[in-house]
N, CA, C and O atoms as a Maestro MAE file, in Angstrom:
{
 s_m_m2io_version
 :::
 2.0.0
}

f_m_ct {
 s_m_title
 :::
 protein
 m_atom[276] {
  # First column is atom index #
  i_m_mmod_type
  r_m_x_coord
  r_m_y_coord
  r_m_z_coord
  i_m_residue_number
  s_m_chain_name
  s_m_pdb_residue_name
  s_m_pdb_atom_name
  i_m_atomic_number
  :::
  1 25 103.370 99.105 91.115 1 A "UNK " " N  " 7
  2 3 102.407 100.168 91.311 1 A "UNK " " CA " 6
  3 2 101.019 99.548 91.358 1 A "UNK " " C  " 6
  4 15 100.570 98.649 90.648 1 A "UNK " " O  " 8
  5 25 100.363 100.305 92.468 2 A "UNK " " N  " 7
  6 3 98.986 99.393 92.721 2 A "UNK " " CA " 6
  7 2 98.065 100.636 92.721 2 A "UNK " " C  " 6
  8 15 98.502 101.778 92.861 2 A "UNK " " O  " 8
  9 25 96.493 100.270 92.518 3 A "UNK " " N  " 7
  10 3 95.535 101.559 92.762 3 A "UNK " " CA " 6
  11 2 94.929 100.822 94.428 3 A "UNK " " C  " 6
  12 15 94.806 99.649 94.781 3 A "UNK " " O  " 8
  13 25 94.680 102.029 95.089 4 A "UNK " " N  " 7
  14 3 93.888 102.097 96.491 4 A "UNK " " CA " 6
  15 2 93.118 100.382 96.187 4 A "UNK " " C  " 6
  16 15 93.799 99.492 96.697 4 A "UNK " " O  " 8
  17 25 92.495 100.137 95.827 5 A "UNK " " N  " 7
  18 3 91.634 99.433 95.788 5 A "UNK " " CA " 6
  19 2 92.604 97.946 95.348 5 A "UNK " " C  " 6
  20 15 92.196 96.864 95.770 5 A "UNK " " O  " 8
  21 25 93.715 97.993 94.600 6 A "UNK " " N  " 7
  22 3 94.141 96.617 94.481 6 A "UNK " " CA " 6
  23 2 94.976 96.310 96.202 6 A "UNK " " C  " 6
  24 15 94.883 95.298 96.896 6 A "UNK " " O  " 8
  25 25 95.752 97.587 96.483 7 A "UNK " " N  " 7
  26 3 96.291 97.272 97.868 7 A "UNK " " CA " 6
  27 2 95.154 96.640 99.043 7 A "UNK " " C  " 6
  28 15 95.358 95.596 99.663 7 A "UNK " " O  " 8
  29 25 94.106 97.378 99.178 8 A "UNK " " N  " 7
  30 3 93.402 96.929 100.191 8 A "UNK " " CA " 6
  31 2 92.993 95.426 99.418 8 A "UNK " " C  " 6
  32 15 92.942 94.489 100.215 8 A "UNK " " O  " 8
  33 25 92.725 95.109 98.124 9 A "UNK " " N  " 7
  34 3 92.728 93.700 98.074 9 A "UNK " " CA " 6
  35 2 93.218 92.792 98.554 9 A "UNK " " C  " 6
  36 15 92.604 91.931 99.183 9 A "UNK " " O  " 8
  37 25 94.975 92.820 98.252 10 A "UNK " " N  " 7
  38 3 96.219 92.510 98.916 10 A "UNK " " CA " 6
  39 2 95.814 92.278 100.392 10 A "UNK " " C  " 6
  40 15 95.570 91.193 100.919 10 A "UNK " " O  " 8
  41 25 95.792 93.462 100.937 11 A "UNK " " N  " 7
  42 3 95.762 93.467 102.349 11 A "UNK " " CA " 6
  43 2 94.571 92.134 102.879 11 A "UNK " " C  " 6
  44 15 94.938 91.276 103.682 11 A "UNK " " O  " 8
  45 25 93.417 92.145 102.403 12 A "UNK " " N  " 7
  46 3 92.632 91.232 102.636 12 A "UNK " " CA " 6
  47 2 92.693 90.264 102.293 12 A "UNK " " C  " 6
  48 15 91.953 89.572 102.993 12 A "UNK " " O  " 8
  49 25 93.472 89.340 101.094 13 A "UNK " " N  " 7
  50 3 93.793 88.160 100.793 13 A "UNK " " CA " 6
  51 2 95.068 87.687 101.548 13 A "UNK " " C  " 6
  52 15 95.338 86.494 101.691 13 A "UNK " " O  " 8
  53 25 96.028 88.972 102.141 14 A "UNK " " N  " 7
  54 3 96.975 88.122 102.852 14 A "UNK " " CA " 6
  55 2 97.030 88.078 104.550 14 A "UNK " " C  " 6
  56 15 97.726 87.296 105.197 14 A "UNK " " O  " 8
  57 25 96.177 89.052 105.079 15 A "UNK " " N  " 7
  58 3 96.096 89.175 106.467 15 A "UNK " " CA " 6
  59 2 94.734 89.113 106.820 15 A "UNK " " C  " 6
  60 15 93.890 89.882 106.359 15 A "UNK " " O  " 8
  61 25 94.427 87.915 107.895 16 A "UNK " " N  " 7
  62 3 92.882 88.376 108.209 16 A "UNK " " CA " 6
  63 2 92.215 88.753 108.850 16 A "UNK " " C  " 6
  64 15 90.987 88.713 108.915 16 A "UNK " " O  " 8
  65 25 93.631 89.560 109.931 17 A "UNK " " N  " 7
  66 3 92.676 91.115 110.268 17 A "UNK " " CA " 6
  67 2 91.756 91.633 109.685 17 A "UNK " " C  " 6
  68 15 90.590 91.891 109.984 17 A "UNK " " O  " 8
  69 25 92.375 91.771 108.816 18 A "UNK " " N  " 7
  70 3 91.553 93.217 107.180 18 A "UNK " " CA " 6
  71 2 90.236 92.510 106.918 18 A "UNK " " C  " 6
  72 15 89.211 93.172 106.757 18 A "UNK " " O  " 8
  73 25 90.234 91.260 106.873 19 A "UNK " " N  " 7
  74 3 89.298 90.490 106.820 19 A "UNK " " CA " 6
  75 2 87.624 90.813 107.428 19 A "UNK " " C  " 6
  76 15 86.544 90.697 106.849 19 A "UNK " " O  " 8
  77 25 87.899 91.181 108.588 20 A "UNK " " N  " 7
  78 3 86.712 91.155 109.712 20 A "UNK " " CA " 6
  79 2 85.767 91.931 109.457 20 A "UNK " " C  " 6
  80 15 85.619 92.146 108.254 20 A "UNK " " O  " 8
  81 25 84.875 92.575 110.326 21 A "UNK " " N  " 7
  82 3 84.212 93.516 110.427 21 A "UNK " " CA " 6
  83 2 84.730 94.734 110.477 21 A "UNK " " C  " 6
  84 15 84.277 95.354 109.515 21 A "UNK " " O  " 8
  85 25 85.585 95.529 111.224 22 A "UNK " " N  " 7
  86 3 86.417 96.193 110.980 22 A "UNK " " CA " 6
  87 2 86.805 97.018 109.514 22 A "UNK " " C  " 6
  88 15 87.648 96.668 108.688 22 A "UNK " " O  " 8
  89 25 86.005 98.102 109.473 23 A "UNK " " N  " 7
  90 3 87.200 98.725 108.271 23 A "UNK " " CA " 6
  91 2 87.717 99.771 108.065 23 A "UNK " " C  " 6
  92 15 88.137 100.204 106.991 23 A "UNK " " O  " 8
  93 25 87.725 100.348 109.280 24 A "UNK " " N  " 7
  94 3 88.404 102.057 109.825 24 A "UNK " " CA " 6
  95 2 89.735 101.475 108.656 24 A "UNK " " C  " 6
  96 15 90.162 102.178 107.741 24 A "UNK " " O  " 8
  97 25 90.129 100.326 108.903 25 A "UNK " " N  " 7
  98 3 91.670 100.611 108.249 25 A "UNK " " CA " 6
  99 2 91.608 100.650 106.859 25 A "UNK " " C  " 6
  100 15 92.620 100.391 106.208 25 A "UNK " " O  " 8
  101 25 90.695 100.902 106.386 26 A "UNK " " N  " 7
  102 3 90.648 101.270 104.689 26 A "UNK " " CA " 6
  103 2 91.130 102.886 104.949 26 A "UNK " " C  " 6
  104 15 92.173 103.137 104.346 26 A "UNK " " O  " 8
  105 25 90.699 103.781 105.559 27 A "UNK " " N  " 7
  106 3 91.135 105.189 105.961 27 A "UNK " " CA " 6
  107 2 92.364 105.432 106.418 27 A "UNK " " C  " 6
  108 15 92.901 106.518 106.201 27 A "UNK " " O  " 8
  109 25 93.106 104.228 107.269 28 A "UNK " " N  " 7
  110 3 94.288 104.437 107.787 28 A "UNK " " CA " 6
  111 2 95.776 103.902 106.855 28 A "UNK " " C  " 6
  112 15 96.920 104.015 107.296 28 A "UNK " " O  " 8
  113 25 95.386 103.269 105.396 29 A "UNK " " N  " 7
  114 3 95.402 103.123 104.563 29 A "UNK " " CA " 6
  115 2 95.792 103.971 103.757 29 A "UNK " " C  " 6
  116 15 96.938 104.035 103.314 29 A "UNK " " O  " 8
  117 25 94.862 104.720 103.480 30 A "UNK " " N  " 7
  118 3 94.500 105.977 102.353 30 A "UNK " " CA " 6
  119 2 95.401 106.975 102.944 30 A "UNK " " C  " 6
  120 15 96.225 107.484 102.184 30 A "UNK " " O  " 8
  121 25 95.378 107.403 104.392 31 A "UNK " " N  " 7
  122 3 96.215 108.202 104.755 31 A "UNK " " CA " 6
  123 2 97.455 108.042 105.196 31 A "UNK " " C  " 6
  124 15 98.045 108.953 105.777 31 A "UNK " " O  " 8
  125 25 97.985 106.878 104.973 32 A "UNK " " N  " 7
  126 3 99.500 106.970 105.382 32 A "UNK " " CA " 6
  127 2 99.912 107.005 103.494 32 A "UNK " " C  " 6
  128 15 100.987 107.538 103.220 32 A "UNK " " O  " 8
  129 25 99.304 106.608 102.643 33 A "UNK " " N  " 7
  130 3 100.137 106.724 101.289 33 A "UNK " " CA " 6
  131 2 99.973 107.966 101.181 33 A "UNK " " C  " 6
  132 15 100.904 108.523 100.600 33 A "UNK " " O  " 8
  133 25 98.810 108.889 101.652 34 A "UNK " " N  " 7
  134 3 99.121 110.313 100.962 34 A "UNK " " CA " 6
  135 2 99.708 111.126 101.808 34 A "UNK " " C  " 6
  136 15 100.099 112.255 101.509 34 A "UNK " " O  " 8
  137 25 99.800 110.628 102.865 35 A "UNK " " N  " 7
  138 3 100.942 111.748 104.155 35 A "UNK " " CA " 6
  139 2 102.587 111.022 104.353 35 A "UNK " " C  " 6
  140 15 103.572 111.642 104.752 35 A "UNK " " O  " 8
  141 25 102.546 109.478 103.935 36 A "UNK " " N  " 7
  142 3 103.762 108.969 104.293 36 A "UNK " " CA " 6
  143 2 104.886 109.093 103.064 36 A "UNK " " C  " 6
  144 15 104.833 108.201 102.216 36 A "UNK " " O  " 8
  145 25 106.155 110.389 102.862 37 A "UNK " " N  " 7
  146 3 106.885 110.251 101.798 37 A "UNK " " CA " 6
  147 2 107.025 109.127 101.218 37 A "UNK " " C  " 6
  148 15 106.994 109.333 100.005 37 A "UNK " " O  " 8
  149 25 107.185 107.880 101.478 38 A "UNK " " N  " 7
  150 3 107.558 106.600 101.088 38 A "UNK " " CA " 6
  151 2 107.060 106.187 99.841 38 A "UNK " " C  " 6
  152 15 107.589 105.364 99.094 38 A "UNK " " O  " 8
  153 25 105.697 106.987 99.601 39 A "UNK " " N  " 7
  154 3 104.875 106.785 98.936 39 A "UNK " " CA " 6
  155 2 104.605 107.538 97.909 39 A "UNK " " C  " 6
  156 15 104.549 108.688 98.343 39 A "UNK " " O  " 8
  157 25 104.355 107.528 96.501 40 A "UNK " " N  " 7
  158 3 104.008 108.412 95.638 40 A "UNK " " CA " 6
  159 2 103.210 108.474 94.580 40 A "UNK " " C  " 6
  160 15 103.408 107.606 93.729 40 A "UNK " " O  " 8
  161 25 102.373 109.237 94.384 41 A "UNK " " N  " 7
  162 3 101.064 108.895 93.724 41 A "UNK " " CA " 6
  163 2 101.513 109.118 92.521 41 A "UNK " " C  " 6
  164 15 102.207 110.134 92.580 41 A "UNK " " O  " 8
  165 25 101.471 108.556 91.084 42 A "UNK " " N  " 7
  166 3 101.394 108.078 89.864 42 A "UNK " " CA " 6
  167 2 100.119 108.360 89.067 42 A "UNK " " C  " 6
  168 15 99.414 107.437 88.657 42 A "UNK " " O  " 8
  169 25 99.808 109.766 88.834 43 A "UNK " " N  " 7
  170 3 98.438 109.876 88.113 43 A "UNK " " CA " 6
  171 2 98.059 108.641 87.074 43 A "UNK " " C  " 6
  172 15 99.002 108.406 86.317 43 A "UNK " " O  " 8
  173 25 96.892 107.789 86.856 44 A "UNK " " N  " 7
  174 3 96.552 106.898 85.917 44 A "UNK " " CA " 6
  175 2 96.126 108.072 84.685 44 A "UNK " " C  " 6
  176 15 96.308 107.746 83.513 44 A "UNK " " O  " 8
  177 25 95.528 109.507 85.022 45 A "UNK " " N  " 7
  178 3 94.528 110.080 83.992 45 A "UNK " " CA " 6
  179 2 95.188 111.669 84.443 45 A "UNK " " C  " 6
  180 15 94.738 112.339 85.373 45 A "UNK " " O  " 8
  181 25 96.107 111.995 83.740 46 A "UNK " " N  " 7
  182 3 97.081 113.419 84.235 46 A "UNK " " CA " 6
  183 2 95.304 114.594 84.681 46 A "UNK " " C  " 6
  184 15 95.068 115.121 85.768 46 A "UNK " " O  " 8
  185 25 94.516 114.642 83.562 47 A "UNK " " N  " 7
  186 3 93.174 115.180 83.804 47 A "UNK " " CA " 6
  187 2 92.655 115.071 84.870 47 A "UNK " " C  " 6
  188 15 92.224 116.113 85.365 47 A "UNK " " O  " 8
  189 25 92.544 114.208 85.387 48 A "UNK " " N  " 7
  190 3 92.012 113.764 86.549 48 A "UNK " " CA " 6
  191 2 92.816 113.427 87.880 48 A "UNK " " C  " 6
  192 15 92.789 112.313 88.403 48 A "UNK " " O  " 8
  193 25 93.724 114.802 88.499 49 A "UNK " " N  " 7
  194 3 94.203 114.044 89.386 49 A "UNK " " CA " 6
  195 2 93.408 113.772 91.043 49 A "UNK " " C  " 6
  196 15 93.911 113.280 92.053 49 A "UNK " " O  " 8
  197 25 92.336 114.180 90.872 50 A "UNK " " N  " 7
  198 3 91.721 114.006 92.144 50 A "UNK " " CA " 6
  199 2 90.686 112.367 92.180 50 A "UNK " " C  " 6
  200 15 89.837 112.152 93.045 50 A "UNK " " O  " 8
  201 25 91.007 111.447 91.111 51 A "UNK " " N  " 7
  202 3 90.552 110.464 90.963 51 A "UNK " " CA " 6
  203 2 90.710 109.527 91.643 51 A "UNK " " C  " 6
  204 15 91.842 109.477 92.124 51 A "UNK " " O  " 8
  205 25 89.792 108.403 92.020 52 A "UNK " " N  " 7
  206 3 90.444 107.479 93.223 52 A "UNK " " CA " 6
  207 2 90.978 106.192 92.464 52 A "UNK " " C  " 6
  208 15 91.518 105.277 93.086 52 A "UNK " " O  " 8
  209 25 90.837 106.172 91.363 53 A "UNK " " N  " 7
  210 3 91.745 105.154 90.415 53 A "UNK " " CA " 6
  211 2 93.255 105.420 89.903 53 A "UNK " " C  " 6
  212 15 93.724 104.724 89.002 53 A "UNK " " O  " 8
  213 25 94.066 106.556 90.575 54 A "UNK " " N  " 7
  214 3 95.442 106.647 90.831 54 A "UNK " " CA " 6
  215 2 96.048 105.670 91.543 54 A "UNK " " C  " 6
  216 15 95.598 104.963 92.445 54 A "UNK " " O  " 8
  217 25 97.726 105.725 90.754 55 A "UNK " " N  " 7
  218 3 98.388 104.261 91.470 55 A "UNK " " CA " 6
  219 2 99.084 104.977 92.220 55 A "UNK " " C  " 6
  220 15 99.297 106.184 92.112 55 A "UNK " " O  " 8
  221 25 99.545 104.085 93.184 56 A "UNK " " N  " 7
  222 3 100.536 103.995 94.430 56 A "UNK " " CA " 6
  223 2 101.724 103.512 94.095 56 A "UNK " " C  " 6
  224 15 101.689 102.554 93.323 56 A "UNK " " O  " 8
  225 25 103.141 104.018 94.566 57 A "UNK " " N  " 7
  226 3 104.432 102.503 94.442 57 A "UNK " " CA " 6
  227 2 105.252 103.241 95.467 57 A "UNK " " C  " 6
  228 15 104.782 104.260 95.975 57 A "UNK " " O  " 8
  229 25 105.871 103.012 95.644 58 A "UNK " " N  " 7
  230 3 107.259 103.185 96.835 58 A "UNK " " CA " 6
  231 2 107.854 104.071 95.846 58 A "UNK " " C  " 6
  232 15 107.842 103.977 94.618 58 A "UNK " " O  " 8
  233 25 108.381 104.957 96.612 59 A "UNK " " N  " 7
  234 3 109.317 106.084 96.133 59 A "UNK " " CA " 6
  235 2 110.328 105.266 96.423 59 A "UNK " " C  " 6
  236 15 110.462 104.439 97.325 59 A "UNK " " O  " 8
  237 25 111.405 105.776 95.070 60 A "UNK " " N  " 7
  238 3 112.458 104.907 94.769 60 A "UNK " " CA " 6
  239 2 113.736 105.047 95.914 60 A "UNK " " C  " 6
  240 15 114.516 104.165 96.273 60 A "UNK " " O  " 8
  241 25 113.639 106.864 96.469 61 A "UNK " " N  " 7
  242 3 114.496 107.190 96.836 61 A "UNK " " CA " 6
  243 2 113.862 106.588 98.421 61 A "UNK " " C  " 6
  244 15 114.510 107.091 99.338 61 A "UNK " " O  " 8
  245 25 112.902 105.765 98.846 62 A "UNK " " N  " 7
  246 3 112.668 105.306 100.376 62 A "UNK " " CA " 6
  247 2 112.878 103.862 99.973 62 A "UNK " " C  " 6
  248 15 113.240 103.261 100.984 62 A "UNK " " O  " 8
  249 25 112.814 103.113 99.023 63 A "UNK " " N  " 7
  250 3 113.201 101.369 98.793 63 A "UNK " " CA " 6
  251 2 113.955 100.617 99.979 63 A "UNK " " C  " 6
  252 15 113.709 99.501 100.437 63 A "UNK " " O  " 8
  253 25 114.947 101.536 100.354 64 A "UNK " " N  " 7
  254 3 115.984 100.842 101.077 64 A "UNK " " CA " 6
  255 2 115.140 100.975 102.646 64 A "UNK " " C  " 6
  256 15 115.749 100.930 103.714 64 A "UNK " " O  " 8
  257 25 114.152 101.086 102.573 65 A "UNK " " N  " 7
  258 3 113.770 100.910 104.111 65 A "UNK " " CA " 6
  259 2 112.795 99.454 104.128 65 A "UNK " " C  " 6
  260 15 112.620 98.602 104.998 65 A "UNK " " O  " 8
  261 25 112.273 99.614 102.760 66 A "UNK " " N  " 7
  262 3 111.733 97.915 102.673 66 A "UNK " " CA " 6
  263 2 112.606 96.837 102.312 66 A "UNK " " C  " 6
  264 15 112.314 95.721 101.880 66 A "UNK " " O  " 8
  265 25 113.486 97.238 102.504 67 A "UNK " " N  " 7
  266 3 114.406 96.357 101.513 67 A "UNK " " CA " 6
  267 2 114.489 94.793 102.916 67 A "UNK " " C  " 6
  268 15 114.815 93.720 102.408 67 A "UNK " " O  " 8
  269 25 114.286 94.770 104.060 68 A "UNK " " N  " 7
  270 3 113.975 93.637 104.518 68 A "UNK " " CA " 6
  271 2 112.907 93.026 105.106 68 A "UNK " " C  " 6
  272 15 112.751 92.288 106.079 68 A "UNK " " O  " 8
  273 25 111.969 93.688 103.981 69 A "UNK " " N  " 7
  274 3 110.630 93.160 104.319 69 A "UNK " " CA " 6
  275 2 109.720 94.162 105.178 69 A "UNK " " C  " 6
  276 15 108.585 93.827 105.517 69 A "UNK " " O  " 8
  :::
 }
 m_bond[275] {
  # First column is bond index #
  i_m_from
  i_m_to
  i_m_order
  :::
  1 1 2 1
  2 2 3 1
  3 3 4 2
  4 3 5 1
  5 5 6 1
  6 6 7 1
  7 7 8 2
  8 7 9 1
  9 9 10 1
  10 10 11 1
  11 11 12 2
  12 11 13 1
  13 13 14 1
  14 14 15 1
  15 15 16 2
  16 15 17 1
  17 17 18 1
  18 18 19 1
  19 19 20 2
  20 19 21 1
  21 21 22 1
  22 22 23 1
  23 23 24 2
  24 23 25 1
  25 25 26 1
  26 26 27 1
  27 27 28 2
  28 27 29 1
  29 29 30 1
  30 30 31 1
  31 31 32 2
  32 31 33 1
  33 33 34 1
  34 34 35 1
  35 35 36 2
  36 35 37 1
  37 37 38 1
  38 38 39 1
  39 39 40 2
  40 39 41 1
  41 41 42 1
  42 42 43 1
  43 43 44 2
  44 43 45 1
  45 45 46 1
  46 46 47 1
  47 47 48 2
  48 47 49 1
  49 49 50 1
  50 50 51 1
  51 51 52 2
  52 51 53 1
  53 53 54 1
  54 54 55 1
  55 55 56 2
  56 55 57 1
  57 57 58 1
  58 58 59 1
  59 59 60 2
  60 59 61 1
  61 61 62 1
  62 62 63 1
  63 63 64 2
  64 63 65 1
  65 65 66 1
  66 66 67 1
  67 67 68 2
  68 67 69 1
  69 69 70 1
  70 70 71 1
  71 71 72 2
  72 71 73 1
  73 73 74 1
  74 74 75 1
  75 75 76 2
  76 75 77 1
  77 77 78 1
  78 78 79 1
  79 79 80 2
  80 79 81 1
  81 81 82 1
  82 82 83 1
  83 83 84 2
  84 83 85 1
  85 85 86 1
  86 86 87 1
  87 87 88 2
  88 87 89 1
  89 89 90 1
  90 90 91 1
  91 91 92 2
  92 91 93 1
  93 93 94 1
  94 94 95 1
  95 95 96 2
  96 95 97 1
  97 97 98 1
  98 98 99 1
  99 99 100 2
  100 99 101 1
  101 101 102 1
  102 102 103 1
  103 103 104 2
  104 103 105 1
  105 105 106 1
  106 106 107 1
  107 107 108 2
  108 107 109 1
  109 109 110 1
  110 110 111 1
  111 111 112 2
  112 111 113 1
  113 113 114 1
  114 114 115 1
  115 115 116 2
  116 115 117 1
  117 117 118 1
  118 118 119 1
  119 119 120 2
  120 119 121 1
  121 121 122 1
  122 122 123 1
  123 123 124 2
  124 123 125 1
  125 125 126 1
  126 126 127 1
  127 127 128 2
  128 127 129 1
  129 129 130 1
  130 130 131 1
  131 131 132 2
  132 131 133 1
  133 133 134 1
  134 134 135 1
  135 135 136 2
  136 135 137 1
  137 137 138 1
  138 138 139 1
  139 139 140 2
  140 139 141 1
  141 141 142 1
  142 142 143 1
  143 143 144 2
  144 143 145 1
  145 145 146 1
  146 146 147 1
  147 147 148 2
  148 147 149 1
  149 149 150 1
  150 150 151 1
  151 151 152 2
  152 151 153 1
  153 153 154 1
  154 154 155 1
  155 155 156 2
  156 155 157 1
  157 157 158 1
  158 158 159 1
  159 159 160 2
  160 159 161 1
  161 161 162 1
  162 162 163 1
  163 163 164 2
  164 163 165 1
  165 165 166 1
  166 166 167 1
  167 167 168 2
  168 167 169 1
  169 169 170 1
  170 170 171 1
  171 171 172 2
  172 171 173 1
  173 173 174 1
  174 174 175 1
  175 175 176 2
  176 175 177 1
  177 177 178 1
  178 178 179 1
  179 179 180 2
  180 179 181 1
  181 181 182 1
  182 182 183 1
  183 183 184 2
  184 183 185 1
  185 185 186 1
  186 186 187 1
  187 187 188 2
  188 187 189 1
  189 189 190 1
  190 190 191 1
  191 191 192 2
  192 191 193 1
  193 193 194 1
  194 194 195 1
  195 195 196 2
  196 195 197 1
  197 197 198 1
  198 198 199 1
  199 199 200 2
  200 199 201 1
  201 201 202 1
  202 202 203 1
  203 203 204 2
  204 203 205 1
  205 205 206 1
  206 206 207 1
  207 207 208 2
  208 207 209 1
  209 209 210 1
  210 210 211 1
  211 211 212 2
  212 211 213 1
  213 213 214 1
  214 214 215 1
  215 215 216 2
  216 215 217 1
  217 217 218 1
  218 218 219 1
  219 219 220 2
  220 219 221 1
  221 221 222 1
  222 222 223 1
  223 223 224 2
  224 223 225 1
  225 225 226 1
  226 226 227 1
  227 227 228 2
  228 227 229 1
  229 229 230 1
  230 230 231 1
  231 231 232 2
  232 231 233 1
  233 233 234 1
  234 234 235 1
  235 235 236 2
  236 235 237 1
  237 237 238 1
  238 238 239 1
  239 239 240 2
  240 239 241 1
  241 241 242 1
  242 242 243 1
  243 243 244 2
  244 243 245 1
  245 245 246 1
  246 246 247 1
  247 247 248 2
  248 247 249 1
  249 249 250 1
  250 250 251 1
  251 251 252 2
  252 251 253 1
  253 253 254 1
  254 254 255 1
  255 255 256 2
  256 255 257 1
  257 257 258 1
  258 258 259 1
  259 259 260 2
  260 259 261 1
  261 261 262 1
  262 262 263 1
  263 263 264 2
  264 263 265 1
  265 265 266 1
  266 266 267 1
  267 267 268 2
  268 267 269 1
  269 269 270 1
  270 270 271 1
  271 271 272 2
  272 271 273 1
  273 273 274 1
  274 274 275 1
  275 275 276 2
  :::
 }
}
């Protein structure tokens, strides 16, 4: 489980697309974890669920679609 902000880290230490000038894909990002089932948000602060320090992880029941990478 990662928050918005450790993934796009990720993303920029391992691809260097993400790297560039370019950063529409911080948005394209944000919106495939909150529109793509695969994905499921993990309140960090139950109080606060509109916070942008909520984690991310793969829904358990979609795993088998990453399962080769």
């Amino acid at each position: 489980r990662l928050t918005l902000a450790e993934i796009n880290e990720y993303l920029m230490g391992k691809f260097p697309f993400f790297r560039g000038s370019y950063t529409g894909w911080r948005n394209s990002v944000r919106h495939n974890l909150s529109l793509n089932d695969c994905f499921v948000k993990v309140l960090r602060d139950p109080s606060r669920p509109w916070g942008k320090d909520n984690y991310w992880m793969l829904n358990p029941n979609s795993e088998y679609t990453f399962a080769d990478g």
